[in-house]
N, C-alpha and C positions, 0 to 999 in steps of 0.2 A: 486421748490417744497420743503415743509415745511421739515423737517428729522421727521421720524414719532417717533410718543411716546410711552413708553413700559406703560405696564398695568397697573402699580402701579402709572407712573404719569397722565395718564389718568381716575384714582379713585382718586386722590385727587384734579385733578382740578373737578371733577363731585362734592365731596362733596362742596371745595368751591362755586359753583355757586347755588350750594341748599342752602348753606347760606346767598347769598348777593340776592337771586331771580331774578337771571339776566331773560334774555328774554330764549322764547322757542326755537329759532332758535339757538342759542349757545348749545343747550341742545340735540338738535335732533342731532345738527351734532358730537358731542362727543359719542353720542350713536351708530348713525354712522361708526364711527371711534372702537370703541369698537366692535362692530359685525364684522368689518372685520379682527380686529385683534382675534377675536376667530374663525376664521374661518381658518385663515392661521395654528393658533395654531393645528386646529383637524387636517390639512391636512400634518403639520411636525407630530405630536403624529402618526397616521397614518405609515408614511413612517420610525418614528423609529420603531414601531412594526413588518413591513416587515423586518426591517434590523436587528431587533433583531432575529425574522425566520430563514431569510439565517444564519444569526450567529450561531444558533441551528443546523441547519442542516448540515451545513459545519463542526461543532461539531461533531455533534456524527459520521458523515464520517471517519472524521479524527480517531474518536476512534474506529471507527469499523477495517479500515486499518493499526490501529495500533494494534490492539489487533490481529489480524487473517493474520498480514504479513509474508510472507515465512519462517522469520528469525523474531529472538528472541532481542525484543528492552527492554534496562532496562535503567535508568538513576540513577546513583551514586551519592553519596555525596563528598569531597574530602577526605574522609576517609574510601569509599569504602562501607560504607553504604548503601542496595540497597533501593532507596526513592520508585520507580515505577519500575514496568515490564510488558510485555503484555503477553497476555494470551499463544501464540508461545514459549516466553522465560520460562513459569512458568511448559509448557508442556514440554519441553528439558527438564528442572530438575526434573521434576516427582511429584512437590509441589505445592498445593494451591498458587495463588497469595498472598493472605492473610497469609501462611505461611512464605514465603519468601518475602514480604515487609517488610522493616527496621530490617533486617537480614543483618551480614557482607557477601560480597562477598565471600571471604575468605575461610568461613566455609564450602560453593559447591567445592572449589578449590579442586585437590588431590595434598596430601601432596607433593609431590615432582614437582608442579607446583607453590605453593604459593611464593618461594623466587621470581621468574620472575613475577608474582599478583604484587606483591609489589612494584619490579623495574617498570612497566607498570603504577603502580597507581602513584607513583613518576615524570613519567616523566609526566603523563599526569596535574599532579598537576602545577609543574613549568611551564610548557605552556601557563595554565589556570590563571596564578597567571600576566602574561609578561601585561603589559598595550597595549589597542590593536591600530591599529596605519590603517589608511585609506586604505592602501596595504591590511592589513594580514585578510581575509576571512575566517583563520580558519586550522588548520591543523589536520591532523586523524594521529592518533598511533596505529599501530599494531604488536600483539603481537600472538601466538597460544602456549596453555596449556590446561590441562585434567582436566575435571569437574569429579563430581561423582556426578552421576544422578540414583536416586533410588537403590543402590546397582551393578549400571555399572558404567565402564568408560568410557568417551567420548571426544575427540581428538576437541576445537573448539579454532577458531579466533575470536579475541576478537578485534573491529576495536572504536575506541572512537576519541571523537572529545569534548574538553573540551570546555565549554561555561561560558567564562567572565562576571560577574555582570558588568551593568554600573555603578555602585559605588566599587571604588576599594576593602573598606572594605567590602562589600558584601558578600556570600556563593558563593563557586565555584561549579557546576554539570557538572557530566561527562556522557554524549549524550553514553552509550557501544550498539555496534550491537552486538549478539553471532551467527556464523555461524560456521553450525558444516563441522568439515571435515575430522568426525571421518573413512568415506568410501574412500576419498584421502589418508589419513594415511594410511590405510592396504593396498591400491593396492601401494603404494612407497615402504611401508615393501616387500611386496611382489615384486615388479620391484628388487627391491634391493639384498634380495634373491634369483631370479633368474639369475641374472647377476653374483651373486656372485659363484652359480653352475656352469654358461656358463664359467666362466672365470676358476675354477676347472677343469671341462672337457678340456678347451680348452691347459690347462697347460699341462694336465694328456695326451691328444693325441699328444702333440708336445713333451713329454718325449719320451711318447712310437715311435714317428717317430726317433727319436736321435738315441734311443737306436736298431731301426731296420736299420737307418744307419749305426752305427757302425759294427755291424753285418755281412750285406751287402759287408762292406768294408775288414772286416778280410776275408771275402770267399772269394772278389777281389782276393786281396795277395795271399792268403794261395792256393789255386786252379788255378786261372787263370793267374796269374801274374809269379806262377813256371813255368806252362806250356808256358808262353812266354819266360820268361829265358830259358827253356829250350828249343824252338826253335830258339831264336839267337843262343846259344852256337853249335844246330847241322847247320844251317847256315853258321857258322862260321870254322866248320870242314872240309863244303863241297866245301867253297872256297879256302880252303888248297888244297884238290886234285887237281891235272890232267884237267883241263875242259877246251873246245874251247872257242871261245871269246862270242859269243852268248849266252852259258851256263853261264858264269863267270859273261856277264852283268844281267841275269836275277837275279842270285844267289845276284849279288848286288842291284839290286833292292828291291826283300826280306828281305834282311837285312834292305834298309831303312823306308823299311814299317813296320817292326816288332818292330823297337827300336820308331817309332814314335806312335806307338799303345803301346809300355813301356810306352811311355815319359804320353802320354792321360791317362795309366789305372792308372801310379803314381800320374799323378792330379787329377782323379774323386776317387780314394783311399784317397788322402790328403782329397779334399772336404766336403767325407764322414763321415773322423774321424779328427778330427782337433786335431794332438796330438801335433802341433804348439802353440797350449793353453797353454802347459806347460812351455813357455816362455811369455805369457804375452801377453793379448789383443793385444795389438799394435803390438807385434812381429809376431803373428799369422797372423792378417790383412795385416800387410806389405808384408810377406810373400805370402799370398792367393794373393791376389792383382797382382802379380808379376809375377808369377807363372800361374795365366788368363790370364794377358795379352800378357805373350811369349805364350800358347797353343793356342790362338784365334786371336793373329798378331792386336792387339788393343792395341795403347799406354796408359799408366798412368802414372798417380803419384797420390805421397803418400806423408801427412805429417800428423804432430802430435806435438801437443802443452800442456804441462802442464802434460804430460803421463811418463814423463822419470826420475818419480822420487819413482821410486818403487811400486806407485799407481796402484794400481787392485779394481776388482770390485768381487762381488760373483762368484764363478766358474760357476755358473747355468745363473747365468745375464752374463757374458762373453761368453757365450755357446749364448744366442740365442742375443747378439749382434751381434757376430760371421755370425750367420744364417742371419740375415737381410742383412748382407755384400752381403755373397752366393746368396739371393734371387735377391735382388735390380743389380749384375752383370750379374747372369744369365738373368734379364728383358732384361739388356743393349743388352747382345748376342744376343738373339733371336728377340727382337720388335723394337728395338732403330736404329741399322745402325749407331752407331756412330762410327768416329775415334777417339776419345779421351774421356778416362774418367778421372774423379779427386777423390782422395777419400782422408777424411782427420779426425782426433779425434781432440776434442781440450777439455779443464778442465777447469771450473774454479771454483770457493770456493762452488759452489750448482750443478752444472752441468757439464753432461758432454753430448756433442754435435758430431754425427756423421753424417756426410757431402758427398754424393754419388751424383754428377754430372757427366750430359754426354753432349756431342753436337750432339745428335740424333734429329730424326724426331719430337720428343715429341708426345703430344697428347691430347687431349680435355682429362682436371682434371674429369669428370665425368667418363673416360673410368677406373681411378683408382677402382671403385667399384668394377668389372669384376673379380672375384676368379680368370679367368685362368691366370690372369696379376702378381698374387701373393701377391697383393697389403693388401690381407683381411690376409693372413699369417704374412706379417710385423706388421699390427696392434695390429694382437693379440698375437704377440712376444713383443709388444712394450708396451702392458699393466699388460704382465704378469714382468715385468722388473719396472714396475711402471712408464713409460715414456710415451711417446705422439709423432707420426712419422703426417710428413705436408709433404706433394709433392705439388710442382710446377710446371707446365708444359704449355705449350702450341703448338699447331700442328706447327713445323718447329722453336720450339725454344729450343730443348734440355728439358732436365729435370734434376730436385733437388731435392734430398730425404734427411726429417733433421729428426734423430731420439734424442730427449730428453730424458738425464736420470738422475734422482734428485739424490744428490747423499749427500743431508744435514743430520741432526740430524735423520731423521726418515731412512734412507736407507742411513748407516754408509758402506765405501766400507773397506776393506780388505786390508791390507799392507804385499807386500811378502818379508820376510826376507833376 
């Protein structure tokens, strides 16, 4: 089949044959030929009109979804220029469209956002500027600063995706979303705020429990602890007299139950008031430690690394590292069932790490939530010291308690003379 002719040489062979007066059969068929190619023609004309339609329609879609989307679409210039915004973005800032088209960004920023405007519009410029390469689809930069919108401020993310001309020298535009998240900011201020009460309170009840331990512990002494001296000493009168063997052994019995109820009320008095502090975390610990483990017939040990060289920490942060000790052995006593605990301090240039292992029963790490376990009083001993306490445990594998305390540039420790 012949390759068919387009219109123009199909009108200049027509004119040729009007000049030489060829026959009519060469003539009908070129006319032929000519009607069907205006007919294809109406039926492409035709089908570009439909496709111009959808083209239309799929338009103004698009602008309707753009202009009434959730969030506030604008696209920049590389100088922050705003070229377009939609109707979303123009209603955040309180301005005609038309006011704020080919307006600097900038000028909506509040002042003490624009220096970070800038670094944003910076990076998102050298992004835009990088030649783009088969891989790279595109990448978004985000940023969050405060607008001033009609005489308010307002807390938004600013998320853009800069778009590459395909000619290098070309203008570069930046695709910005604006989502506000001015109602996220206040409820973090406020999270923030209240943690920061919780964590007052909880400092301010674990003072006042100190200070009704020590308390507690002078009334020990000063009352209960005479009154045991002063029953050994008559004990001790009465094993001097006269007495048959029967009396003499009960008289000695007496005695050993009264010096072993001294030896308990001197360690739940120690416990109380740790006046062991005045020689130094670690001399206090070693001491406590020692002193549980002869009342409670539970071996330990003790060590200590990087502690023995004058090093202290605030008297208030050695007070309730102190307490974590106390709490984390009494756990051992009463829950654990273990024969051996290990207890150990180590330093080093940022930290200092406290190390409480036993070979008890352990226990499912979820059971740590449980207040009566004690586990919620280390915590927030361990936050008011500015540190971070982790257990490990598991049922029939002992357990490990690691309390962290930063002890860099921001939480300078204390050197005792």
């Amino acid at each position: 089949m012949a390759p068919r002719r387009s219109a123009r040489e199909i009108a200049d062979e027509l004119k040729r044959l009007s000049q030489r007066n060829a026959d009519d059969a060469t003539r009908l068929s070129l006319l032929h030929e000519v009607q069907v190619y205006q007919e294809e023609l109406t039926v492409q004309n035709e089908a570009l009109t439909r496709a111009q339609s959808a083209l239309e329609e799929t338009r103004d879609r698009f602008i309707d979804l753009y202009d009434f989307a959730p969030n506030g679409y604008m696209t920049l210039d590389q100088h922050g220029l705003i070229l377009r915004i939609n109707l979303t973005g123009a209603t955040f800032i309180g301005k005609s469209r038309h006011a704020i088209e080919g307006m600097p960004l900038l000028g909506f920023v509040a002042p003490d956002s624009r220096k970070e405007l800038l670094s944003f519009l910076r990076r998102c410029r050298t992004r835009g500027r990088r030649p783009a390469d088969r891989h790279d689809h595109g990448a978004d930069f985000v940023t969050e600063l405060a607008f001033r919108c009609a005489d308010e401020r307002k807390d938004v993310q600013l998320v853009c995706r800069p778009r590459r001309n395909r000619f290098e020298d070309g203008p570069i535009e930046l695709f910005v979303a604006i989502i506000d998240i001015t109602e996220r900011k206040r409820l973090e201020l406020e999270s923030a705020h209240a943690a920061l009460g919780y964590a007052a309170l909880a400092r301010r009840l674990l003072s006042v429990q100190d200070d009704e331990r020590q308390r507690i512990a002078r009334d020990l002494h000063d009352n209960i602890g005479q009154q045991i001296t002063s029953l050994r000493l008559m004990l001790d009168v009465i094993a001097l007299a006269p007495l048959d063997d029967d009396v003499r052994a009960r008289v000695a019995q007496s005695l050993t139950i009264v010096e072993q109820l001294d030896r308990h009320l001197d360690f739940l008095t120690h416990e109380l008031r740790p006046a062991s502090l005045d020689l130094g975390l670690t001399s206090a610990i070693e001491q406590f430690v020692g002193e549980w483990s002869a009342a409670l017939d539970i071996a330990s040990a003790f060590s200590s690394d990087g502690m023995d060289d004058g090093f202290q920490l605030e008297p208030q942060r050695e007070i309730h590292v102190y307490r974590v000790v106390q709490e984390a052995l009494n756990n051992v006593a009463k829950h654990a069932r273990a024969s051996c605990v290990s207890v150990s301090l180590e330093r080093t240039d940022s930290t200092v790490v406290l190390k409480i292992s036993d070979d008890g029963r352990g226990f499912s790490p979820n059971a740590a939530q449980n207040a009566g376990l004690g586990f919620v009083g280390m915590r927030e001993r361990a936050q008011i010291v500015g540190g971070s306490i982790a257990v490990e445990t598991a049922p029939g594998k002992g357990t490990t308690i690691r309390l962290r305390i930063p002890v860099g540039p921001n939480s300078d420790p204390v050197r005792r003379s």
